[in-house]
DSSP file (Angstrom, degrees, kcal/mol; ACC not computed):
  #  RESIDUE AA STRUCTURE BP1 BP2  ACC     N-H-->O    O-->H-N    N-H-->O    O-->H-N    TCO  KAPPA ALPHA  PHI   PSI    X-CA   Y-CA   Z-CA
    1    1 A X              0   0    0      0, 0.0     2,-0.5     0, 0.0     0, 0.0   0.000 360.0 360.0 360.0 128.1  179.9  -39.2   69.2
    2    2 A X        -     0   0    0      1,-0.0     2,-0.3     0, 0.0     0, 0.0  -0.635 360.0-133.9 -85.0 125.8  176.3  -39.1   68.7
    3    3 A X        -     0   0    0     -2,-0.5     2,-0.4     1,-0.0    -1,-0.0  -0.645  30.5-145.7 -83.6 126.1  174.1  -37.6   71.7
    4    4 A X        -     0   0    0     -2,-0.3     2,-0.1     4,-0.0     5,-0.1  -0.742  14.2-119.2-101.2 153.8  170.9  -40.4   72.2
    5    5 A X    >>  -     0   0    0     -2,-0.4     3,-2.7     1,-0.1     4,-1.2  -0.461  25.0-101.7 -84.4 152.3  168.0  -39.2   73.0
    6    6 A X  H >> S+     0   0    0      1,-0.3     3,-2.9     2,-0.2     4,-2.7   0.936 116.5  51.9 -47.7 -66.2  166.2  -40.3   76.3
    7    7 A X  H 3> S+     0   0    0      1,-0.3     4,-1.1     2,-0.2    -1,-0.3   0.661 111.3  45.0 -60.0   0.6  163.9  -42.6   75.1
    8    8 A X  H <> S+     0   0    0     -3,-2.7     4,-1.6     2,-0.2    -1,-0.3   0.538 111.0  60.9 -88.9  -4.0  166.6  -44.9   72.9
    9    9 A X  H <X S+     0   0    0     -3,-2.9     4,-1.3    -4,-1.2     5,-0.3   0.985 114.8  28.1 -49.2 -61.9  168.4  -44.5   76.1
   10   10 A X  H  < S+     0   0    0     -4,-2.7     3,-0.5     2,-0.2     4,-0.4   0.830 119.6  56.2 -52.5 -52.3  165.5  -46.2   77.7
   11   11 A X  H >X S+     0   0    0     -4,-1.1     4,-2.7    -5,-0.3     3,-0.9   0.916 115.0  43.4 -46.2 -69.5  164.6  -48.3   74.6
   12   12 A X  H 3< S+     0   0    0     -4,-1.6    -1,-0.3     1,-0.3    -2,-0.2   0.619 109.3  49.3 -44.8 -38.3  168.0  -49.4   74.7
   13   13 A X  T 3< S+     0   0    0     -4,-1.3    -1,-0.3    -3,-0.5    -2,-0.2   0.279 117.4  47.8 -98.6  -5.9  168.5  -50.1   78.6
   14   14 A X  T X>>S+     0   0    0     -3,-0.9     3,-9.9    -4,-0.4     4,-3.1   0.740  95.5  69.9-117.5 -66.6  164.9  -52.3   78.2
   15   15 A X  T 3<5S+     0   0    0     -4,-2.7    -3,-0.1     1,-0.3    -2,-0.1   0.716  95.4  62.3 -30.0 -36.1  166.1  -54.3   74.9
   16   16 A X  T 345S+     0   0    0     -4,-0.2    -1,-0.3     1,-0.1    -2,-0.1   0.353 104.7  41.9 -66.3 -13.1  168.6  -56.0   77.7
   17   17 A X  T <45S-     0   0    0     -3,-9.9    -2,-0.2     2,-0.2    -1,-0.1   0.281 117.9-110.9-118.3  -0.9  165.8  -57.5   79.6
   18   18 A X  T  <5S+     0   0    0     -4,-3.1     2,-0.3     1,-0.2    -3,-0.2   0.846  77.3 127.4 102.3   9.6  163.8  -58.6   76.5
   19   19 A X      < -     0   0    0     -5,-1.1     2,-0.4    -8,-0.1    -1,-0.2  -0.714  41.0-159.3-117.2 171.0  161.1  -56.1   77.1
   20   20 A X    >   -     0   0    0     -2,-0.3     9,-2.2    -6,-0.1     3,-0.9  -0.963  25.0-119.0-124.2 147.0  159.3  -52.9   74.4
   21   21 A X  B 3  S+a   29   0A   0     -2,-0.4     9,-0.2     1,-0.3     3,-0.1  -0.742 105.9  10.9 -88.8 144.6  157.6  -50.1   75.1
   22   22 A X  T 3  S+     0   0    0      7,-4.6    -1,-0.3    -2,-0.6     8,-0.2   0.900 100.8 159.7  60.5  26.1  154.4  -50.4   73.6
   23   23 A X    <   -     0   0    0     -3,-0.9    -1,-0.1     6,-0.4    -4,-0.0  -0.174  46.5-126.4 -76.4 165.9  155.1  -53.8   73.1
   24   24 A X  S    S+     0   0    0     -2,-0.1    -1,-0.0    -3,-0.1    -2,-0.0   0.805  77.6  86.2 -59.6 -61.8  152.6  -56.8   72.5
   25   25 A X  S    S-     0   0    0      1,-0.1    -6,-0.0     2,-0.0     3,-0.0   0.325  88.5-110.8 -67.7-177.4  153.6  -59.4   75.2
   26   26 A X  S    S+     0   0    0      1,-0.1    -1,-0.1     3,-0.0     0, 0.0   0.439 121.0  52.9 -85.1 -17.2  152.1  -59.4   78.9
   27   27 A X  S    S+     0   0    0     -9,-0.1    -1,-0.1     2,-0.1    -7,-0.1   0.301  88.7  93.5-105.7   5.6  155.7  -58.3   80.1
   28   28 A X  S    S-     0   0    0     -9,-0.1     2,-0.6    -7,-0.0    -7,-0.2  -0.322  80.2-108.9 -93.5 168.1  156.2  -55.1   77.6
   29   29 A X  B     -a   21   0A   0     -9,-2.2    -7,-4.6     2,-0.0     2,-0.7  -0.941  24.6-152.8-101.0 134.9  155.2  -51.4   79.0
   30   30 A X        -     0   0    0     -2,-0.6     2,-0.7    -9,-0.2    -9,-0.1  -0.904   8.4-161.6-100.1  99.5  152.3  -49.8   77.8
   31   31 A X        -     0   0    0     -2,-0.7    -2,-0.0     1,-0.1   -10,-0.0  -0.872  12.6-173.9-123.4 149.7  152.1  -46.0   77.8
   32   32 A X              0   0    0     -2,-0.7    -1,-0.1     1,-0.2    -2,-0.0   0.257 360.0 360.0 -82.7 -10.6  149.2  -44.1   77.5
   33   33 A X              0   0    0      0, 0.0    -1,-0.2     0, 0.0    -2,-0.1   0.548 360.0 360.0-139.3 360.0  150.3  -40.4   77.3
Protein backbone atom coordinates (compact mmCIF):
# COMPACT_ATOMS: atom_id res chain seq x y z
CA UNK A 1 0.00 0.00 0.00
CA UNK A 2 1.34 3.17 -1.19
CA UNK A 3 1.34 6.22 1.42
CA UNK A 4 -0.18 9.55 -0.73
CA UNK A 5 0.95 12.48 -0.09
CA UNK A 6 -1.25 15.38 1.19
CA UNK A 7 -1.71 17.22 -1.70
CA UNK A 8 -3.02 14.07 -4.01
CA UNK A 9 -4.94 13.49 -0.98
CA UNK A 10 -6.49 16.85 -1.56
CA UNK A 11 -6.06 16.74 -5.40
CA UNK A 12 -7.96 13.63 -5.14
CA UNK A 13 -10.81 14.63 -2.60
CA UNK A 14 -11.33 18.03 -5.14
CA UNK A 15 -11.35 15.77 -8.51
CA UNK A 16 -14.95 14.63 -6.90
CA UNK A 17 -16.42 17.98 -7.07
CA UNK A 18 -15.01 18.80 -10.61
CA UNK A 19 -12.63 21.38 -9.23
CA UNK A 20 -8.16 21.91 -9.73
CA UNK A 21 -5.87 23.55 -7.91
CA UNK A 22 -4.43 26.04 -9.96
CA UNK A 23 -7.00 25.33 -12.24
CA UNK A 24 -8.39 27.61 -15.22
CA UNK A 25 -12.13 27.81 -14.60
CA UNK A 26 -13.85 30.56 -12.14
CA UNK A 27 -14.65 27.57 -9.75
CA UNK A 28 -10.86 26.06 -9.50
CA UNK A 29 -8.48 27.30 -6.38
CA UNK A 30 -5.79 29.41 -6.98
CA UNK A 31 -2.74 29.40 -4.68
CA UNK A 32 -0.33 31.88 -4.41
CA UNK A 33 2.37 30.57 -2.09
Amino acid sequence: MAIKSMKQIVQDFLDRADVKINGKRPWDIQVNN
